[in-house]
C-alpha positions as CSV (number, residue, x, y, z in Angstrom):
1,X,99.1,113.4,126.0
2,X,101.7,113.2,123.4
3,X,103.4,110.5,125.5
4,X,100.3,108.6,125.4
5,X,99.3,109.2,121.4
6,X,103.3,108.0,121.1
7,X,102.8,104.8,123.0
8,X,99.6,103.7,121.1
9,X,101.2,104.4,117.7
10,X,104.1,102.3,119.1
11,X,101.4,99.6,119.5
12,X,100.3,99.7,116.3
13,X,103.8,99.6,114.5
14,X,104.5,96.5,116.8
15,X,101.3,95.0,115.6
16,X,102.1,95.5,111.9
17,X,106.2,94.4,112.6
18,X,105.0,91.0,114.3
19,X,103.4,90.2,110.8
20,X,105.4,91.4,108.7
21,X,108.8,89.6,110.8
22,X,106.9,86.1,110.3
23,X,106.4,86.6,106.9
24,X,110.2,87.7,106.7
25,X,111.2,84.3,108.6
26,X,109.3,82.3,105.9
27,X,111.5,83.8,103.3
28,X,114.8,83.0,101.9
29,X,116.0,85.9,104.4
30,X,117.9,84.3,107.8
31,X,117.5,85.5,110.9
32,X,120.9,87.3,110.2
33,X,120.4,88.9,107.1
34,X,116.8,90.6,108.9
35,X,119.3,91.9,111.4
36,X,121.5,93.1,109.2
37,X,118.4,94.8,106.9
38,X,117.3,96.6,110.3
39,X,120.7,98.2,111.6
40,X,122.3,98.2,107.9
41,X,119.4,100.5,106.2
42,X,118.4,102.6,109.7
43,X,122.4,103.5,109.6
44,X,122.3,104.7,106.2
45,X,119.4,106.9,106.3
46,X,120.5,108.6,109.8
47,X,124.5,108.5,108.8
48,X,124.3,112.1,107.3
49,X,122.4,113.9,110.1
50,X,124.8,112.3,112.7
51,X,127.9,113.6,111.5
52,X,126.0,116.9,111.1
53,X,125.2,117.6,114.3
54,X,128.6,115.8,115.9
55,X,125.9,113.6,118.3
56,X,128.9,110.9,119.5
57,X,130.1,114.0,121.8
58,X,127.0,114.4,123.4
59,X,126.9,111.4,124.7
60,X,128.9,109.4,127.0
61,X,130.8,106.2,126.0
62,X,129.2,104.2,128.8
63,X,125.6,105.3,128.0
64,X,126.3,104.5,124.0
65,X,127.3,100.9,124.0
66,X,124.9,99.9,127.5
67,X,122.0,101.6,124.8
68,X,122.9,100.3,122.2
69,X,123.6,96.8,123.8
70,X,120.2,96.9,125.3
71,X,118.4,96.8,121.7
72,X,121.0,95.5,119.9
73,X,122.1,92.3,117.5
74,X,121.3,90.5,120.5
75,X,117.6,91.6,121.1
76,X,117.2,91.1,117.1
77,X,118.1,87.9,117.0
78,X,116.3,86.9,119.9
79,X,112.7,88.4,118.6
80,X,113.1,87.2,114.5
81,X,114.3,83.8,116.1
82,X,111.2,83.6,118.1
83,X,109.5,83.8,114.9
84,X,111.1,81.2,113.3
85,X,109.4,78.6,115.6
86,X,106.4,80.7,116.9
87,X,103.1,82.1,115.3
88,X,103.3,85.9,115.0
89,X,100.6,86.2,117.9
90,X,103.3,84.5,120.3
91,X,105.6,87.2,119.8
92,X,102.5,89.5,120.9
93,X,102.3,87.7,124.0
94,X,105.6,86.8,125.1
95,X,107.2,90.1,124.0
96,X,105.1,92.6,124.6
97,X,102.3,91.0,126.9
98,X,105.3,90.4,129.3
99,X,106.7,93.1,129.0
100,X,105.5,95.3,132.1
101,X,105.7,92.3,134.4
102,X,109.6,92.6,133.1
103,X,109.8,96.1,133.8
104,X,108.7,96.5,137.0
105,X,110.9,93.2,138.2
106,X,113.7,95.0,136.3
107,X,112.6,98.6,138.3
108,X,112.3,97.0,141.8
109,X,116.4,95.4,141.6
110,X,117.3,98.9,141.1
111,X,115.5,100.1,144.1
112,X,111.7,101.7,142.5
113,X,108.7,101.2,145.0
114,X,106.0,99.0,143.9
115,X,102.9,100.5,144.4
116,X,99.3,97.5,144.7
117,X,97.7,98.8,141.6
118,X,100.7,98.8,140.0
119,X,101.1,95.2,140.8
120,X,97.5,94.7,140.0
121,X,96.9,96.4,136.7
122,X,100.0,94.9,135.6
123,X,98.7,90.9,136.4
124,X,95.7,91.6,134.9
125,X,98.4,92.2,131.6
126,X,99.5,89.4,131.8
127,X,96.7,87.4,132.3
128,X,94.8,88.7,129.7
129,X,97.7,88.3,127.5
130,X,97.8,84.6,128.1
131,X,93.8,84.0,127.7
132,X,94.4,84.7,124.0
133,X,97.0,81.9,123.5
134,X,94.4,79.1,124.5
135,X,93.0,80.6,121.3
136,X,94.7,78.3,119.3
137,X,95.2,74.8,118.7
138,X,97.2,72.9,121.6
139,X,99.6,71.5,119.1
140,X,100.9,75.1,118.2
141,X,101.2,75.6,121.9
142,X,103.7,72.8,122.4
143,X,105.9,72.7,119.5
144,X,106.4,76.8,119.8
145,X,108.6,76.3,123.3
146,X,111.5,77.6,121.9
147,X,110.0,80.8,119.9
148,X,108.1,81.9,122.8
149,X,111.4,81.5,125.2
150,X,113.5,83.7,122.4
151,X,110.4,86.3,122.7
152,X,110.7,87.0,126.5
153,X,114.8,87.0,126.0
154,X,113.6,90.0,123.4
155,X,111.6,91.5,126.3
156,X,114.1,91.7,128.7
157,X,116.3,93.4,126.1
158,X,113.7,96.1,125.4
159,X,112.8,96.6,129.0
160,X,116.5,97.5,129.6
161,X,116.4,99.9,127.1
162,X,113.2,101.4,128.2
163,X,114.4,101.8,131.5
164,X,117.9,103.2,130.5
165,X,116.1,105.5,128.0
166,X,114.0,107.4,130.9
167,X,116.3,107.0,133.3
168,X,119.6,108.9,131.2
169,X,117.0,111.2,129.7
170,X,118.1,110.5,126.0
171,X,117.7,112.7,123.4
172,X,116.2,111.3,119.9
173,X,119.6,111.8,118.4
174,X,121.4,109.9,120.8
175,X,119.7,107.0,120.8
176,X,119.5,106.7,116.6
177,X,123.5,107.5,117.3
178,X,123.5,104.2,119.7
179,X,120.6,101.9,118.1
180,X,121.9,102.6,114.8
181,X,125.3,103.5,113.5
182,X,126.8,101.8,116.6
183,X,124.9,98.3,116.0
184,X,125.7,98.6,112.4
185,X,129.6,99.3,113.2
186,X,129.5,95.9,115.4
187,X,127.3,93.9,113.7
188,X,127.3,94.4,109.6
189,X,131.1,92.9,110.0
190,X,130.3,90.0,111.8
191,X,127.7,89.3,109.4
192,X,129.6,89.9,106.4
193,X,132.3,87.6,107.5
194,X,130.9,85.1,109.7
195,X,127.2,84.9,109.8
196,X,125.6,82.6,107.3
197,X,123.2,84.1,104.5
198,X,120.0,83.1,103.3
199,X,119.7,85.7,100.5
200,X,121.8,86.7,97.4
201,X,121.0,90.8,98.1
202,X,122.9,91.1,94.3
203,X,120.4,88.9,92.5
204,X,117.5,91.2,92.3
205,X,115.9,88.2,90.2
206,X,115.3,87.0,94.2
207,X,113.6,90.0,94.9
208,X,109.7,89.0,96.2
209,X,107.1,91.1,97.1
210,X,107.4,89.4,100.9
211,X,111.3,90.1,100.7
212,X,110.7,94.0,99.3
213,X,108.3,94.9,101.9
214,X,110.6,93.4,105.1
215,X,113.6,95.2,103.7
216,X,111.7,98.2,103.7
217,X,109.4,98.2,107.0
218,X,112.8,96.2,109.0
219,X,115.3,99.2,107.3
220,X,113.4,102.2,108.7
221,X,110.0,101.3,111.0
222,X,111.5,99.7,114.0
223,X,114.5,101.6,114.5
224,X,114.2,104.8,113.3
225,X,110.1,105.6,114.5
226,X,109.2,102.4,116.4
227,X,112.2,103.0,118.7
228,X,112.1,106.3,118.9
229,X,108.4,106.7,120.1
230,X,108.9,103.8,122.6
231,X,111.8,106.3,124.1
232,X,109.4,109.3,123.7
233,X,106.8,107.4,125.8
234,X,108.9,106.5,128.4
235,X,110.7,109.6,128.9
236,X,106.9,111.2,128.7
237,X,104.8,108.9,131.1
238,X,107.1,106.7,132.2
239,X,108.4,103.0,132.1
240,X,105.9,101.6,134.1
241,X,103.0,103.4,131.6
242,X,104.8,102.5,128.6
243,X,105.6,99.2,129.0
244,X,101.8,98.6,130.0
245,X,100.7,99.9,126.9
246,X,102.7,98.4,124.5
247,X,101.4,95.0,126.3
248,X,98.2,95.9,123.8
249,X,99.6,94.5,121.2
250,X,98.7,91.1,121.3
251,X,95.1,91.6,121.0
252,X,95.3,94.6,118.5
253,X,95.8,91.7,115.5
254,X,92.3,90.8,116.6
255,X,91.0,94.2,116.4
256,X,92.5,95.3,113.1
257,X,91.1,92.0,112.2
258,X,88.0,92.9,112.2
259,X,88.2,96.5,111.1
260,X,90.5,95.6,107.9
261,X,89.6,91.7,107.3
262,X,86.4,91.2,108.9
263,X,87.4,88.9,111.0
264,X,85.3,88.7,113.9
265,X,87.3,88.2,117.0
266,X,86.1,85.3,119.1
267,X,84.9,84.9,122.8
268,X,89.1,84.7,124.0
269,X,90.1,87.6,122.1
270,X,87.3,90.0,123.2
271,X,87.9,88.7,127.0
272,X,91.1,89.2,126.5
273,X,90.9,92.5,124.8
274,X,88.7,93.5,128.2
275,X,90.7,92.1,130.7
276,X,94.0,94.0,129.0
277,X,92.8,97.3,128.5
278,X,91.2,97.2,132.3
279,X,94.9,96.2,133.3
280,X,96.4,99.3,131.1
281,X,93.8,101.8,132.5
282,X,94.7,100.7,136.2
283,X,98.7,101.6,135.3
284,X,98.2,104.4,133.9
285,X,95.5,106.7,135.3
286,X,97.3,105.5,138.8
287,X,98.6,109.0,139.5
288,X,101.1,107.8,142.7
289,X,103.2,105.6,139.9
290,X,106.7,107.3,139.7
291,X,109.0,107.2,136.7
């Protein structure tokens, strides 16, 4: 049960992140300088309580840099890139609609059994999360090629790290050890020295309420309890249940439309809201799914 609650509060921090990283995008922030907002500030926060409790001898030095790899620079640069061509709702789809059709292609190269309903539940995912893109106007659908090919780069990244999460068993300290403080230590240099900037962080005459609210939700959301309860989920119902219910997130935007904005969701969005949630029941109340 606490695997489940984790997974749908994951869905809704991934709903709130998608808007928030488009807004970001729009800013004078780069794709860079949201990177280096999202390892930078996690690092800081958690620096203290790592050297506390010693966590880098817990772990092995194999399983730190494959984790942190997995959800790394690379995967952040891959999503806030998608969004500077795509529409929020594409990073939905393409990240986190695809993401169980990922995981369980990922699963079956290292030798997990596919079970029908697995299969099943899962293509009625990924169907449902494509009904909501014909939402839109066609134009957006065309021009948005390259965000939505950066999103399902993203989503192989997180599936890796889902998988290697439940399959090492890692403990919450371990991975803010790998996510965090070893991302930083690779990537805050880089970006220092190299990476171009979009943002003088020392003029705080520059400082929006747009740019205040990503440095605050990209500094401490994803990493610290986005990531974290993703993990939780998988080590608690598995990859396969996980992965499906995270592929809710493209048609929670419509349903917190309506319940915040009062925006009523149209004939697409409620299809697809119904043809989702019948794919995410299928995966997980399947009891013969393995981990």
């Amino acid at each position: 049960m606490l695997g489940l609650c984790s997974a749908l509060l994951v869905v809704f921090i991934w709903s709130f992140w998608l808007i928030i990283s488009r807004i970001g995008v729009k800013t004078q922030l780069s794709i860079y300088d949201l990177a280096a907002i999202r390892f930078g500030l996690s690092s800081f926060v958690i620096f203290p309580f790592i050297i506390y409790f010693r966590v880098w001898r817990t772990i092995s030095l194999k399983k730190v840099l494959l984790t942190s790899f997995s959800i790394g620079p690379f995967y952040a640069l891959f999503a806030f890139g998608g969004f500077y061509y795509s529409p929020a709702y594409h990073g939905g789809v393409f990240m986190n609609g695809f993401l169980p059709i990922i995981t369980f292609f990922i699963s079956y190269l290292f030798g997990k059994k596919l079970f029908k309903l697995d299969i099943f539940g899962t293509s009625l995912i990924m169907l449902g999360s494509l009904i909501i893109l014909f939402d839109h106007p066609y134009e957006i659908l065309i021009r948005s090629w390259k965000g939505d090919l950066l999103f399902i780069l993203a989503a192989i990244f997180l599936s890796i790290f889902i998988i290697l999460v439940n399959k090492w068993d890692l403990r919450f300290s371990q991975i803010l050890y790998s996510i965090c403080i070893i991302n930083a230590l690779f990537y805050l240099p880089i970006w220092f020295l190299f990476l171009p900037k979009g943002f003088n962080f020392l003029d705080y005459s520059l400082y929006s309420k747009e740019i205040l609210i990503n440095i605050f939700f990209q500094g401490f959301v994803p990493n610290i309890f986005g990531l974290y309860l993703t993990a939780f989920a998988a080590k608690s119902i598995g990859t396969a249940k996980a992965s499906s219910i995270l592929a809710a997130v493209p048609i929670t935007g419509a349903v917190l439309g309506f319940f915040i904005l009062s925006e009523i969701p149209s004939f697409l969005s409620w299809m697809s809201l119904l043809i989702v949630s019948t794919g995410i029941l299928v995966v997980v109340l399947f009891k013969k799914s393995q981990t």
